[in-house]
N, C-alpha and C positions, 0 to 999 in steps of 0.2 A: 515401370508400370505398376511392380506392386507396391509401390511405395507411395503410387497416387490412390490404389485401388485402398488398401490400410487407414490410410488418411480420410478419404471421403466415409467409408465405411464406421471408423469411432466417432467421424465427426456427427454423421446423421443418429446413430446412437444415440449418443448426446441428447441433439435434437429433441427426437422422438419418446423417451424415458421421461424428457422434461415434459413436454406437453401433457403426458398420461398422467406424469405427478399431481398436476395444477389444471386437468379438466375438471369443467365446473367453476374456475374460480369466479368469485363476483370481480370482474377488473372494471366494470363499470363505474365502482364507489372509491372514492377516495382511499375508505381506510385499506380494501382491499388492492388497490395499485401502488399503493403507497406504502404501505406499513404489511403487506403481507396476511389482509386480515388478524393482522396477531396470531399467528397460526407455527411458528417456526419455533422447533423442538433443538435442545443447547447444540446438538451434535450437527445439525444443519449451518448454523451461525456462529459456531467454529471453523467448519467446511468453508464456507461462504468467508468468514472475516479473512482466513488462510490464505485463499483462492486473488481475493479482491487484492490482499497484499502482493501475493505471490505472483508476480505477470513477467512478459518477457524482458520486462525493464532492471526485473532481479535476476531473473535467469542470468542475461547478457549484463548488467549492469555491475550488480554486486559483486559475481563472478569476476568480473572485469576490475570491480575495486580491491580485491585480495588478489587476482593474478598483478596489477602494478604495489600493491601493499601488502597486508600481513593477514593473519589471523585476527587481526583487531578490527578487523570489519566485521565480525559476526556479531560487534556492538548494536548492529542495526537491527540484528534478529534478534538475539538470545535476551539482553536488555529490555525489549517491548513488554515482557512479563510481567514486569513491576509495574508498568505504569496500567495495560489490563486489569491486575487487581485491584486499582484504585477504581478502575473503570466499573467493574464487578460490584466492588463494595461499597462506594461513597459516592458515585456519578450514578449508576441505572437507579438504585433504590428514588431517586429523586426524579429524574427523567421520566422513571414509569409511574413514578407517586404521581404524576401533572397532567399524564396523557400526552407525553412532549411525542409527536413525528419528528420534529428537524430539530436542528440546534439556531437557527433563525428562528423559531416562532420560541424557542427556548426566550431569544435576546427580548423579542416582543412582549413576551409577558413580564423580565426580568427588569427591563429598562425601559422602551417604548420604540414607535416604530421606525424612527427615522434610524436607531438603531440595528433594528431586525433588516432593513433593507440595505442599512452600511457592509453590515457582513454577508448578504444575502451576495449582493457585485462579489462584493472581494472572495467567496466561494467559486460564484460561476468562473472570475476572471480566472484564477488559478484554473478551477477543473479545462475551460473550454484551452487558456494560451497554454498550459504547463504538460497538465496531467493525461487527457485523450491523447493530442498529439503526439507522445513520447509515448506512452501505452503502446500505439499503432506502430512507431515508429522502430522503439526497441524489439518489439516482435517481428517486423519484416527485415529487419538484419539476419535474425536468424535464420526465419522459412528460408529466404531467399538463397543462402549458402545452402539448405539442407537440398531445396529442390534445384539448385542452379539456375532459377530463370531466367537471370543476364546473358548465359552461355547459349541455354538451349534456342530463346526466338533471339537472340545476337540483339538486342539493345544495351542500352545505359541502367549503367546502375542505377541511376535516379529513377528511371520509368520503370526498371525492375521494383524499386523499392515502393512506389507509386501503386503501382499496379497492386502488391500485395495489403500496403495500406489501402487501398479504397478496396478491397474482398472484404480482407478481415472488418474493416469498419460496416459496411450494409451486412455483414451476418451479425454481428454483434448490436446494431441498430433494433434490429428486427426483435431479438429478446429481450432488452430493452423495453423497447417502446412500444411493442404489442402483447410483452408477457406480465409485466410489471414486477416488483420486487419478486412475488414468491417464484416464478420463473429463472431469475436472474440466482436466486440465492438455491435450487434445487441444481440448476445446469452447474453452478458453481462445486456444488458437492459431487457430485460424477465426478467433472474432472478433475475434483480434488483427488479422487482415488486412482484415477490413470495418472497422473502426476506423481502420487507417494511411487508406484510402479514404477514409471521411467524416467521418472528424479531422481530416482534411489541408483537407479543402473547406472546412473552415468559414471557417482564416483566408485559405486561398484568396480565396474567395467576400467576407470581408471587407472585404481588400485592394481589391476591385474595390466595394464600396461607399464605401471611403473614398476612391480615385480618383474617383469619381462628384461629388463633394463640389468637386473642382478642373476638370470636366469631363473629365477624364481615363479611365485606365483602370486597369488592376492595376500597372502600372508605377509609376504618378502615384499609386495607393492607397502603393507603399509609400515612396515620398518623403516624403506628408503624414503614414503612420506615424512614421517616423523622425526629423522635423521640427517636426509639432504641435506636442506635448508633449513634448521633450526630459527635464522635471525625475521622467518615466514611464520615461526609456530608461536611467535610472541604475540598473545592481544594483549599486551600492557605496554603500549607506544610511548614514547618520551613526549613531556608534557609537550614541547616546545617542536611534537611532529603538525605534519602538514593535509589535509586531503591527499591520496584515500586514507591515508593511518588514523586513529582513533586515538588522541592521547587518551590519558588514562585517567588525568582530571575530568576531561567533559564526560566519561561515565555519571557522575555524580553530578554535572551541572547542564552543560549545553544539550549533552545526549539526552540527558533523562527529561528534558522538558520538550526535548523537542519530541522523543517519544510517547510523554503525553497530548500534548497537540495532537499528533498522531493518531493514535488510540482514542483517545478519549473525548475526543471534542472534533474528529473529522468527519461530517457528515457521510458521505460515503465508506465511513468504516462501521461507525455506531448506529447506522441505519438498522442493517441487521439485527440489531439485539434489542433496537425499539420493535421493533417486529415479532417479540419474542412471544411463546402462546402465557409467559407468567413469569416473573422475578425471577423464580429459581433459573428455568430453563437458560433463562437471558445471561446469570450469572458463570451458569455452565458452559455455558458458548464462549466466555471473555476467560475462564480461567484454561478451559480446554486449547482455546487459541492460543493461549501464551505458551503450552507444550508444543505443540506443534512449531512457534515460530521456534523452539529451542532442536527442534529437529529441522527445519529448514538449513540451520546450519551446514548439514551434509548435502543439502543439495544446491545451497546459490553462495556458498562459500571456500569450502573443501577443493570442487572442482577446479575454482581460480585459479589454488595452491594447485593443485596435481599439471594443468593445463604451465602452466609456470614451470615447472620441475620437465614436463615433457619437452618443453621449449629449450630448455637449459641443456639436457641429453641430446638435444638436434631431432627427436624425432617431429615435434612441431615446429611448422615453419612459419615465422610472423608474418602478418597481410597489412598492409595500410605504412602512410609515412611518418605515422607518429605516436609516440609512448600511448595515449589514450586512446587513440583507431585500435591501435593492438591490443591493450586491456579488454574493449568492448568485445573483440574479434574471439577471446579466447576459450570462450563456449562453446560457441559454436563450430571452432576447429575443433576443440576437444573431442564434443557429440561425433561430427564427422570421421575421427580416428576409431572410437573404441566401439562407436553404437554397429551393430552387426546389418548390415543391408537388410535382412527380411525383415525384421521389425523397426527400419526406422521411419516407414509409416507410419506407426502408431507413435512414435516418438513425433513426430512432426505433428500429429493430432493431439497429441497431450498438451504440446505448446503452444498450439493455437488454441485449446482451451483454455490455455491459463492467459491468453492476449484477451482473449474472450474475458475473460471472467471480471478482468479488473477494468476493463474497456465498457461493460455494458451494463458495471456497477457504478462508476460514476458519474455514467450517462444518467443512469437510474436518479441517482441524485441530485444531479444537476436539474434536469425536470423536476422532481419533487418540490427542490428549492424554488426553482422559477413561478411554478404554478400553485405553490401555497403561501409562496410569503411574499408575491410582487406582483404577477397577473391578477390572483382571488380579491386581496383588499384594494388593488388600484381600481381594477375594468370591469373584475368580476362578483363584484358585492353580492347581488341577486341571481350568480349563476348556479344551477344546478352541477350533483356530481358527475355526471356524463360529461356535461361541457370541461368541467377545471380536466378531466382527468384528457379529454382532447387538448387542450389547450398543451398538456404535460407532452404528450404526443409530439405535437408538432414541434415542440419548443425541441423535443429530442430528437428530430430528426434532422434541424435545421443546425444544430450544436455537433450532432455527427458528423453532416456534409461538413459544416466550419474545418474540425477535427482533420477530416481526409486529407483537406484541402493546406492543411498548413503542416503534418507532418513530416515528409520528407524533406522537406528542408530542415529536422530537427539536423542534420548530418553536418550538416555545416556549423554548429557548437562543439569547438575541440575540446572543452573541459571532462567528458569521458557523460554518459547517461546518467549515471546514479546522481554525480554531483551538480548538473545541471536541473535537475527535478528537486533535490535538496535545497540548493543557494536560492531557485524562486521560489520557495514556499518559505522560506524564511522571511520572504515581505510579509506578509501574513500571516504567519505561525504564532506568536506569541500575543498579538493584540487577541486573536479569537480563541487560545486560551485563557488569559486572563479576564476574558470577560463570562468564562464557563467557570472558571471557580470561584474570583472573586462574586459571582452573581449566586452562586450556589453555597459558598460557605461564607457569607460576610452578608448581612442581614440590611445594613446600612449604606452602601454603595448608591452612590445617584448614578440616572444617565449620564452625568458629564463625563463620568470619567472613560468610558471608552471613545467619546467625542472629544476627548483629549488624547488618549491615548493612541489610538489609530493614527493621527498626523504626525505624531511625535515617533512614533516606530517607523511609519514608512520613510521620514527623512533620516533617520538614527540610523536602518540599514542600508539607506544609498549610501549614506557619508562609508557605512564598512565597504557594502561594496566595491567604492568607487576607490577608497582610501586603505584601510587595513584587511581586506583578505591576503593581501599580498605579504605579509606580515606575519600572521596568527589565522590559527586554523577557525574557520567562517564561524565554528558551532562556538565557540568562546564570544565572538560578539554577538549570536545569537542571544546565548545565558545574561549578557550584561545589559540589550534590548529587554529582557522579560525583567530582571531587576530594576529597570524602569518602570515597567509598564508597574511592577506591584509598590512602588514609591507614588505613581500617580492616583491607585484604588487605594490608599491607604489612606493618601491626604484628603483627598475626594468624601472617603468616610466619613472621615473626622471634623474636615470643615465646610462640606458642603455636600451631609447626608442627605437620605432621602426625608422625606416628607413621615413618610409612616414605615417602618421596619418589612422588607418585604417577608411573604411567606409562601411557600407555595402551595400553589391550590389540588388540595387531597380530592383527583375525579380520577383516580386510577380506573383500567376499561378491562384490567386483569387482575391475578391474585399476586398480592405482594410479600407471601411466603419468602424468604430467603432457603436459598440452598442449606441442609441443614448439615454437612462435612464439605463447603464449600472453603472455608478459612484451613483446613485441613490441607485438602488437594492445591492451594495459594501457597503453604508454606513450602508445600513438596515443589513447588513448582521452581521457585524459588531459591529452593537448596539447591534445583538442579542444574539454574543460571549461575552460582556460586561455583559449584565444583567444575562447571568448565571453565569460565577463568581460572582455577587452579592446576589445571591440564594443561591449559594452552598460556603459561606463566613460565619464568626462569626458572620458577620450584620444580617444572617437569619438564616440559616439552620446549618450550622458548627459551 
């Protein structure tokens, strides 16, 4: 009981701080549903970039990629920095020079529209088949073990998991699609802070299980981390490793562009920092996030390894009948070993806010997408802002039910969470960055070439799919996909430019100040991704 009473009680919290933050807003006008009024200060949209990454699909997922791998999973996190300060310093300067909302109306003005609606589908498709459903879904593995619903009313795991996907999705609907961005990105910062708190505990709490093991204490826990399993402390995987391991080439190739995509060109990430109240702030937000995914590392990686290590000592006992059921599972027994009963209500509320956060940010831009670059220019030519920002509404709400309705059966893909949300967004990854930079730094690019490049990627990755993942690890044919796509922007330049050099149009709606010890706090950031590969290397620890 107080584990329910903890839980309803941070959750309304939440709730209620957001609402007081954001009374008053104008959510009637576009820019203010949409973009935040421009009103979001760096420290909010770090919060918020953090949050929207951080959901229970990292928790359980990532977790679950270092409990079957290494330490070479923290590729996923600690790497994202670099491609942030591209994001910081040579993507926002432009984006906010244009008055850019989406990166669809980016393509619209860059190319034209048949364009801006090609990538506008291939957004929705990913957010609505890929990204909600697994949001939902990776998070009601976890509630579900912490509250035991399957045991307590004696159903099926399916309708246990059911049941908690359609909760968590109508609360996350609701901020969404009647709060609008600044909503979505202030609830996010709360639970960002409850989350640094019972994130941090977990492998805290760990640590002091695994010192238990030498009769020790958290000290002696992280000796025996660090010494156990040495061949877990390696992030430098042999070129020729497989999913979850990270060789150590694709640091430099597949990783890093797919971590741009990412970052830097995914609408529901760089939503946030369009929303920024000026340049700087915006910048602040993207460099500040890149600290933070470098501390995320102790909370959706470290645990993997320790959960691993407890399993190995016998004190964790494996659930499911196979290597990747048991990877996912490994968090969540973990939390249930170390987290102390009285507080793990609040522990179960921090999680559902981080299912929240990244659950009712994509929503966020999946509407945004729908009702600015495919409703407004097809149906809605003459409608007012009140109407397009209904039309966003519904469109979200009807994308949610979609969501409820098809996650649980994420469960039945035994490829493990992480790598299942990875391999599809790899249909799509690299044609909708290549069309964010070559449009951005290549002056002479025509439409055709992403009118080339899109069919030519989506059959290039079924042939991997279907053909060499089996082979070589997915992010390598990734990297060789994107060295296409920029063989086709390049010919495309050369011999079938545009018409006039594009340029972008200077209506900036903020101040476009740069952060002035911005490249400063980028280099620190930077060094600090450096010297953990050094730690978690054969030089030290691996």
């Amino acid at each position: 009981m107080l584990t329910v009473i903890e839980f309803v009680a941070f959750t309304v919290f939440v709730a209620v701080l957001s609402a007081y933050k954001t009374r008053g807003e104008q959510l009637d006008t576009e820019e203010g549903y949409f973009v935040a009024g421009h009103s979001l200060p760096g420290i909010v949209i770090a919060g918020s970039l953090m949050m929207t990454n951080l959901s229970a699909e990292q928790l359980v997922g990532t977790n679950g990629q270092a409990f079957s791998g290494s330490m070479a999973t923290m590729a996923w996190e600690a790497t994202s920095a670099f491609a942030l300060v591209i994001l910081a310093f040579v993507l926002l300067p432009k984006f906010l020079k244009g008055n850019i909302s989406t990166i669809p109306q980016f393509y619209e003005m860059r190319y034209d529209t048949f364009t801006m609606r090609m990538f506008s589908i291939m957004f929705l498709f990913a957010y609505v088949i890929t990204m909600l459903p697994t949001i939902l879904y990776s998070g009601s593995v976890a509630l579900e073990k912490i509250f035991d619903i399957q045991q307590i009313f004696g159903i099926s795991y399916f309708t246990a998991i059911l049941i908690v996907c359609f909760a968590t999705g109508l609360i996350g609907m609701a901020y969404s699609v009647f709060g609008g961005l600044k909503a979505v990105a202030y609830s996010d910062t709360i639970n960002g802070v409850g989350l640094l708190i019972g994130g941090f505990m977990v492998p805290i709490l760990g640590f002091i299980a695994l010192g238990q093991l030498d009769g020790g204490g958290f000290f002696a826990g992280i000796k025996h981390f660090a010494t156990a399993t040495p061949e877990k402390m390696n992030a430098w995987s042999a070129p020729n490793a497989m999913a979850p391991y990270i060789p150590w080439p694709l640091l430099f190739t597949g990783m890093f562009v797919n971590n741009m995509f990412y970052w830097a060109t995914n609408q529901s990430i760089i939503q946030r920092s369009l929303g920024a109240k000026n340049l700087a702030e915006a910048q602040k937000g993207a460099i500040w996030a890149g600290f933070f995914k470098c501390l995320d590392v102790f909370v959706i990686v470290i645990p993997g390894i320790i959960a691993y290590q407890l399993m190995e000592a016998g004190v964790l006992q494996s659930s499911g009948s196979g290597a990747a059921f048991d990877g996912d599972a490994a968090y969540p027994l973990l939390v249930l070993h170390v987290m102390p009963k009285p507080i793990m209500g609040f522990f179960a509320a921090v999680m559902f806010g981080a299912i929240l956060s990244s659950f009712n940010s994509v929503l966020n831009s999946s509407s945004t997408i729908f009702s600015l670059n495919i409703w407004k220019p097809i149906f809605g030519k003459n409608a007012d802002a009140k109407k397009v920002v209904k039309v966003g509404q519904i469109f979200g709400l009807i994308v949610g039910i979609l969501a409820i309705i098809i996650s649980p059966f994420i469960m039945y893909f035994g490829s493990g969470i992480m790598n299942f949300i990875n391999e599809c967004w790899g249909l799509f990854s690299m044609p909708i960055l290549c069309a964010v930079l070559f449009g951005m730094l290549n002056k002479n690019v025509s439409p055709l070439a992403p009118k080339i490049g899109v069919p030519v990627h989506i059959v290039m990755y079924a042939i991997g799919y279907t053909f060499v993942f089996e082979h070589i690890h997915y992010l390598y044919w990734v990297f060789v996909c994107f060295l296409v796509q920029c063989v086709i922007y390049f010919a495309c330049a050369k011999f079938a430019p545009r018409e006039t050099p594009f340029e972008i149009p200077n209506v900036p709606q903020i101040s476009l100040t740069p952060w002035k010890t911005g490249k400063i706090w980028a280099t620190v950031g930077i060094l600090v991704v450096v010297v953990m590969y050094l730690i978690f290397s054969p030089l030290v620890l691996g």
